[in-house]
C-alpha positions, -999 to +999 in steps of 0.1 A: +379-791+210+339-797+210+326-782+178+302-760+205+335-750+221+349-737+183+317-718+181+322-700+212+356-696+205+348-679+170+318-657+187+342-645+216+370-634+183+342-614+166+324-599+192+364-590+199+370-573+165+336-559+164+336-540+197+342-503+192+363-505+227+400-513+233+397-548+245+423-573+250+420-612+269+447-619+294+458-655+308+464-667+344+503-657+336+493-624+325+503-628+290+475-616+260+461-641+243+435-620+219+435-582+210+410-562+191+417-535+161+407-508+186+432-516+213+459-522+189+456-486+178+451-471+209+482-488+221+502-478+189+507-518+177+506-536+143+476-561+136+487-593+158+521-577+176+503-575+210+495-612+214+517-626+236+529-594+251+529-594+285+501-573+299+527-551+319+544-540+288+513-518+286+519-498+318+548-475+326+581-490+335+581-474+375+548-497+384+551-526+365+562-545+398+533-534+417+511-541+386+523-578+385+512-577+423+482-561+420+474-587+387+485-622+410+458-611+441+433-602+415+437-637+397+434-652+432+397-634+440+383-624+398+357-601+398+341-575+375+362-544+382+370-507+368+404-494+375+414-454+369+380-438+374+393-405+402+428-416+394+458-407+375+462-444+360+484-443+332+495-465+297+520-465+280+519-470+240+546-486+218+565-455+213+572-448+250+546-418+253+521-420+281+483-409+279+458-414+309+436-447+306+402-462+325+403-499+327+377-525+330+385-561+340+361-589+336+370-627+349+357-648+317+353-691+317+367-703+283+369-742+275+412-730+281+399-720+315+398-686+335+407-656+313+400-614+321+389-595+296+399-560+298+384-531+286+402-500+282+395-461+275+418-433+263+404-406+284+428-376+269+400-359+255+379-358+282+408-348+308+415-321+286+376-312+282+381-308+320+404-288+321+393-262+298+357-262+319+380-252+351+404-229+332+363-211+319+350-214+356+385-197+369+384-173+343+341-166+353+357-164+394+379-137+379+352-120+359+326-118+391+359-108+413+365-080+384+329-069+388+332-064+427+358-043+422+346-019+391+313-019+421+341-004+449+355+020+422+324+033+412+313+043+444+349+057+453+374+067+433+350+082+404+322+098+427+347+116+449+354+140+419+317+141+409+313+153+443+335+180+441+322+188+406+291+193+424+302+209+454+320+234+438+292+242+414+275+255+442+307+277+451+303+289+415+266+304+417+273+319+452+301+334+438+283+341+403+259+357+425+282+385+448+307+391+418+336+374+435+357+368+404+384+351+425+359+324+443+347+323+408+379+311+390+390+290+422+358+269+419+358+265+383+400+253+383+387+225+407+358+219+387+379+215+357+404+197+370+379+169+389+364+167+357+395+155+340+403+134+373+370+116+362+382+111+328+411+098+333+397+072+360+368+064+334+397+056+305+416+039+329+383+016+337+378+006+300+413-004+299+410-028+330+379-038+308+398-048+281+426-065+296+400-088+312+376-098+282+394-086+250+402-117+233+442-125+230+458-134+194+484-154+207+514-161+190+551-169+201+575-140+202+610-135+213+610-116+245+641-094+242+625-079+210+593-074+227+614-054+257+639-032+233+605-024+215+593-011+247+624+011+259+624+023+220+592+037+230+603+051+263+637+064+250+626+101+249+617+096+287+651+083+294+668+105+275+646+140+292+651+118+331+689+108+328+676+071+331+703+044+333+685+018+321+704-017+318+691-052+301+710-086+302+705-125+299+698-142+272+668-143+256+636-166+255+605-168+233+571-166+247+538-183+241+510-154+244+493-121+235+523-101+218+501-067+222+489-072+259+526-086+268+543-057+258+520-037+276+523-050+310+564-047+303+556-013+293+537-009+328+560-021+349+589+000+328+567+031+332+565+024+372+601+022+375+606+054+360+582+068+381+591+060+414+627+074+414+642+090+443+636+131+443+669+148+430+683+112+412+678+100+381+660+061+379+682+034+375+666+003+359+674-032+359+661-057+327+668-094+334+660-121+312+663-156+327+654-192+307+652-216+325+642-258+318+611-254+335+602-222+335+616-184+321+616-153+342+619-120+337+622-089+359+624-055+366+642-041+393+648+001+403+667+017+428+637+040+435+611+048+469+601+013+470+575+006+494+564-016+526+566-054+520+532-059+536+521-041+503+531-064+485+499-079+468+482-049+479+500-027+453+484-050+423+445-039+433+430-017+406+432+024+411+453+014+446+483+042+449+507+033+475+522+070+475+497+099+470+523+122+458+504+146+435+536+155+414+536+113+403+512+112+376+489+080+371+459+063+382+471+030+401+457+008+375+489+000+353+499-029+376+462-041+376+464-047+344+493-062+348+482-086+368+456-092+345+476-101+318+500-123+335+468-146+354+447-146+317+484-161+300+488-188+333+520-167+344+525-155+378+536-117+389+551-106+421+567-074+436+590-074+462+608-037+477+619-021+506+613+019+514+642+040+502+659+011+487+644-002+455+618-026+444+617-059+418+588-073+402+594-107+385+566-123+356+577-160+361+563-177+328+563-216+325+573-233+293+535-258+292+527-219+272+495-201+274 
């Protein structure tokens, strides 16, 4: 070798080591030749203990044929090339784990002949960057669909008893006015008791509020507990109803908000107790399921149920499938609910059928919160 040719060799080494990039030098047989410190740690290697790998040790053992095909067409036609950019192309480091890479290939003349010099880019960081910017955006869609629908309430649900407040305010003077005592105690009942309506739907409005923007503390917590802690808490309910109220499977622990999780079991408790058939007492079903992929837990009565159709209907804020006035409530429990479970990245569904019963399941995959 030319002592010009050493020289080039020892600038290519250097600029090798040098290079804050992974970078590595491949031959026409797709063995590495020449690896910098940034690749080897990257890659999970030892100083020296990639040269002479073969270049598809570095990819995941499913594609490394294809890779070997995709290498032997590129060695016939070299050119400057990025690989990964709006793909899932994946590497694989020494220990087996996988992490998603961007490669650049560039076809190189050395005195040994035609060699690619690749460049390549952990891009975990920046995938996860990206995913927090869409889980924000979703969680901004949600905010501006929350909005729209505090707008439909407000012009609704809270000014129809401000209307009667005023309505009947006028009822009040007339009556004030001829000495009718009875007109005068009838208007002021409904006057008092719209007022409290208003209240109630006011308090109820905060607490949407807060299930929406609070910040969770989240921890992991054993789900049975958080459920026994719940029906502690309604056992004078169950006691004064007759409940029968059953629990079974085995238990799983939870990645979340312990305080706003056993709220939204406490809602869906409270619904089933509820929404018993007149004349029987509720009969509630706890189910705990873990599962590989994913846990589940429901809750399942035996009470009026409702129309299928109704569904995701029954989960809109201050929406009351039955307008019976001896049910207490508001219709924003399951709201909430709902709430809770899309902030955490679980899912909630209902499922019933009038006169039979109805189920609604909070399916919560193990990735966590």
């Amino acid at each position: 070798m030319s002592e010009a040719s050493r020289m080039n060799s020892e600038l290519l080494r250097l600029a090798f080591e040098a290079s804050p990039a992974a970078m590595f030098m491949v031959d026409p047989e797709g063995v590495i030749e020449l690896a910098n410190e940034q690749c080897e740690q990257i890659f999970g290697y030892a100083p020296g203990d990639m040269n002479g790998l073969r270049v598809e040790r570095l990819v995941p053992a499913g594609i490394r044929g294809k890779h070997r095909h995709l290498r032997e067409e590129y060695g016939e036609a070299p050119s400057k090339r990025q690989m990964g950019a709006g793909r899932d192309l994946r590497a694989i480091r020494r220990d087996g784990s996988e992490f998603p890479v961007e490669i650049g290939l560039t076809p190189v003349a050395t005195p040994e002949g035609m060699r690619v010099v690749g460049f390549a880019i952990d891009i975990s960081a920046r995938l996860e960057s990206e995913a927090r910017l869409k889980h924000s955006l979703a969680e901004l869609e949600r905010a501006n669909e929350s909005l729209s629908r505090f707008a439909y309430v407000a012009s609704h649900d809270i000014q129809e008893p401000l209307r009667k407040i005023a309505a009947f305010g006028d009822i009040l003077r007339a009556a004030t006015a001829q000495g009718n005592v009875e007109e005068m105690r009838y208007a002021a009942e409904v006057m008092t008791a719209s007022a409290q309506r208003a209240r109630v739907l006011v308090a109820d409005l905060l607490s949407l509020a807060r299930s929406l923007n609070n910040a969770y503390r989240l921890e992991t917590f054993s789900l049975r507990e958080t459920v026994t802690f719940v029906l502690e808490t309604f056992s004078h309910v169950i006691q004064e109803q007759g409940a029968q109220v059953e629990c079974s499977g085995e238990d799983f622990r939870v990645d979340g908000d312990l305080s706003q999780t056993a709220q939204m079991v406490q809602n869906l408790v409270s619904n089933a107790l509820k929404y018993h058939k007149p004349g029987e007492p509720p009969r509630i079903r706890i189910k705990l399921a873990p599962g590989d992929a994913e846990h589940r837990l429901s809750v399942e009565d035996d009470g009026i149920g409702f129309a299928s159709a109704q569904s995701d209907e029954i989960f809109e804020p201050f929406r009351r499938l039955h307008r019976n006035a001896d049910i207490p409530g508001s219709g924003i429990g399951l709201a909430i609910c709902k709430t809770t479970a899309a902030r955490h990245g679980w899912r909630i569904s209902a499922a019933s059928t009038p006169t039979v019963g109805s189920t609604f399941e909070i399916v919560f995959p193990r990735k966590g919160a």
